[in-house]
N, C-alpha and C positions, 0 to 999 in steps of 0.2 A: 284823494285827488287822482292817482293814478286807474283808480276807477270809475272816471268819470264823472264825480261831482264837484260842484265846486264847497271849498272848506270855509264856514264865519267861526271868529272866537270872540265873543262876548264876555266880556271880564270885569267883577267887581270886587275883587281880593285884592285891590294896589299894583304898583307896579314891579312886578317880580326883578326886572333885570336889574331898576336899582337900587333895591331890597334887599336883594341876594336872600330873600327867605323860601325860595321854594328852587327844587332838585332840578340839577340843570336839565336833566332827561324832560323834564317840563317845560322848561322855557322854550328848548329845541323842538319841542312838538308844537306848541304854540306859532313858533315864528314859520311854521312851515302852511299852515293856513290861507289862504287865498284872500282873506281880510280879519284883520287883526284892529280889534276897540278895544282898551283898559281901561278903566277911571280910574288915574292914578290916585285917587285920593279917596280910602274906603267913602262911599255914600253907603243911603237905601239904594236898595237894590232894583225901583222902579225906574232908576235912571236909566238902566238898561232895556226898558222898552220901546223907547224912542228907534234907537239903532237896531232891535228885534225887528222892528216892521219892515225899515229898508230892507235888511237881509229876507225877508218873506215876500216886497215888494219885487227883488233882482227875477230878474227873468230867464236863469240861468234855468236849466231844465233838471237837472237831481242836482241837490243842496242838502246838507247836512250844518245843521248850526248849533254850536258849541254855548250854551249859556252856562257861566261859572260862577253861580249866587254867592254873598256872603252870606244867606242865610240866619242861621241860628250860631255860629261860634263867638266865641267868646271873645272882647266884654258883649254881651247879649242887646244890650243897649243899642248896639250900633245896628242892629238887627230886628229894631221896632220903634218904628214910626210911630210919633205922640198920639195920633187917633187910633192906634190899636193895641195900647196899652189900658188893658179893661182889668189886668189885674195889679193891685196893687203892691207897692214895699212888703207895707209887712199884713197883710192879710192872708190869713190862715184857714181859713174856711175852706176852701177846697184840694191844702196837701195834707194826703193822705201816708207822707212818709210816717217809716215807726220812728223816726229820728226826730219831731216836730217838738218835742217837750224841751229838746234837748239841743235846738241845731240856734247856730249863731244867726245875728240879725243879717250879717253879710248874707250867708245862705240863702235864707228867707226872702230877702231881694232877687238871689240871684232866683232861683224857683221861679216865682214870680214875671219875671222881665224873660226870662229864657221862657217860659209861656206865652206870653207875648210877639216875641221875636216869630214864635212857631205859627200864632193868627196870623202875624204878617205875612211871613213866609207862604202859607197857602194860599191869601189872595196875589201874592207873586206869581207863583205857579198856576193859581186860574186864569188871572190875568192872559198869562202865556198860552195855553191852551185855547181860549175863548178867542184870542187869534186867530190860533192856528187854524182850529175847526170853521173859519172862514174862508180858507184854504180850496180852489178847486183840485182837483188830480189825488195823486197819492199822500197821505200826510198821517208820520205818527209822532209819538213823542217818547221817550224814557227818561225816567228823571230819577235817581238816586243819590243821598249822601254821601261823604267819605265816610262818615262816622258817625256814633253819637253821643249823648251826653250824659253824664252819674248825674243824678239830682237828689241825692239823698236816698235814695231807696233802696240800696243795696248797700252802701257805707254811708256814711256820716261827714260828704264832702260835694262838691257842685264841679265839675268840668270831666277831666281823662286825667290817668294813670296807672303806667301801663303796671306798677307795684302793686294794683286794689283794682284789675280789670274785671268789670262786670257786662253782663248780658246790653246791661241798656246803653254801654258804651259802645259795642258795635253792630248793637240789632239795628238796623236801619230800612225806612221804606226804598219799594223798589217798587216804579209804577207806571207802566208802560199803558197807553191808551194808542189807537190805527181806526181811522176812520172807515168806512162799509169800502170804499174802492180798493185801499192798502188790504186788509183783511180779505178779500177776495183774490186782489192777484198776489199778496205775499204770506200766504198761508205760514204760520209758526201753530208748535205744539204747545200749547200754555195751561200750563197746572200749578196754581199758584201754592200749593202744597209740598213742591219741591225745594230740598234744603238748598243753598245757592249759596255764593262767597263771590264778592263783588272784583276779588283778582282776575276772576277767567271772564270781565263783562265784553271783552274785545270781540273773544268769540260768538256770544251771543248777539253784538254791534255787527257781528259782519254777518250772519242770518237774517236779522233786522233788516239790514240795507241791500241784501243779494250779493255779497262781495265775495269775492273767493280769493284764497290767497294759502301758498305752499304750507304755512303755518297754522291755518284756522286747524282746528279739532274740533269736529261736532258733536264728541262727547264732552266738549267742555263750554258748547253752548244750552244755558236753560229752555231757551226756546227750540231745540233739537228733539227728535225722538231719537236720537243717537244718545241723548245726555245721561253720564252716571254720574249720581251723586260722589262728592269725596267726601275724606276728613277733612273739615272746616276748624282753620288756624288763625289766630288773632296775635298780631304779634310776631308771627312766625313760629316763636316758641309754646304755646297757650293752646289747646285743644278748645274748641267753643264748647263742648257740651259739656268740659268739669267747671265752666265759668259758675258764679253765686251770680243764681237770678232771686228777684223780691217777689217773696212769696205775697199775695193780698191778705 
């Protein structure tokens, strides 16, 4: 805000304040927003389009809008919609865990629906985009997880834990699309080959958007030719690369 744009927070995780399930550092950056929408009561997550366009609609001249999908977490269910659940309970024909001889019928659901959840999720995210790129002037998007999911392929269980932490719990997509005008006047270095850790994204948010500030380090934005890679930590305590990834 103090640089000039105006802030939306679009929210489908419930109502944090009175939840009390998410870090106050959260709720306080939320409420600092220039327009603030929650659905207090988890829906799908296309309910948040409706309020996406007005914010795309406002006529404010730089915006930056905040969508905070339920996504894929868990129960997974809540995160797919009945016409895009194409895979079934207990159909096993396309997991290819070594765990399948052996994994309970819960699992096997959960597999299943958490695949599901993730077809929906992407026409979420197109949806969103196929917007956006209706956009005149400058316009991009970045979209990233917090996290992600064990599904049997590295242990013989379905969610997170941080006791049995594996690759596919915090490998997550990172996916930044800028239309031919943004790409032209906001030139970034992009090499999708560089290892990244989704704590220093600030810095790479204030590249993104031209922002400067006492604090930015552009060695610790990905989109910098300033950027060095670090050691990447999960957990704080957990090194990523002695994590157990699933071999095929």
């Amino acid at each position: 805000r103090d640089a000039g744009y105006k802030t939306y927070w679009l929210d489908n995780q419930g109502d944090h304040d009175k939840g009390q399930t998410s870090p106050m550092e959260y709720r306080v950056i939320v409420k600092m927003c220039d327009y603030v929408h929650v659905i207090p009561t988890i829906g799908y997550d296309e309910a948040l389009l409706p309020f996406y366009e007005r914010c795309l609609a406002d006529t404010a001249e730089n915006k930056v809008i905040f969508l905070h999908l339920y996504g894929s977490h868990f129960p997974y269910e809540k995160g797919a919609k009945e016409e895009f659940r194409v895979f079934q309970a207990t159909d096993t024909t396309d997991i290819r865990s070594p765990y399948r001889d052996e994994m309970s019928k819960e699992d096997l659901a959960s597999i299943n629906m958490y695949d599901n959840s993730v077809r929906y999720n992407d026409f979420i995210v197109t949806e969103v985009l196929n917007r956006l790129k209706k956009e005149t002037g400058m316009a991009a998007m970045l979209y990233f997880p917090d996290h992600g999911e064990e599904m049997c392929e590295t242990f013989n269980f379905c969610g997170r834990d941080p006791a049995q932490m594996s690759r596919s719990q915090c490998e997550i997509p990172f996916v930044l699309w800028m239309n031919q005008e943004y790409k032209e006047k906001m030139p970034l270095e992009i090499d999708p080959q560089r290892a990244f850790c989704t704590d220093d994204v600030i810095h790479a948010i204030m590249d993104l958007t031209g922002v400067h500030h006492a604090l930015k380090d552009t060695t610790k934005s990905v989109f910098s030719p300033m950027y060095r890679a670090k050691k990447r930590m999960v957990e704080v305590v957990m090194e990523y690369d002695s994590l157990p990834k699933w071999e095929k």
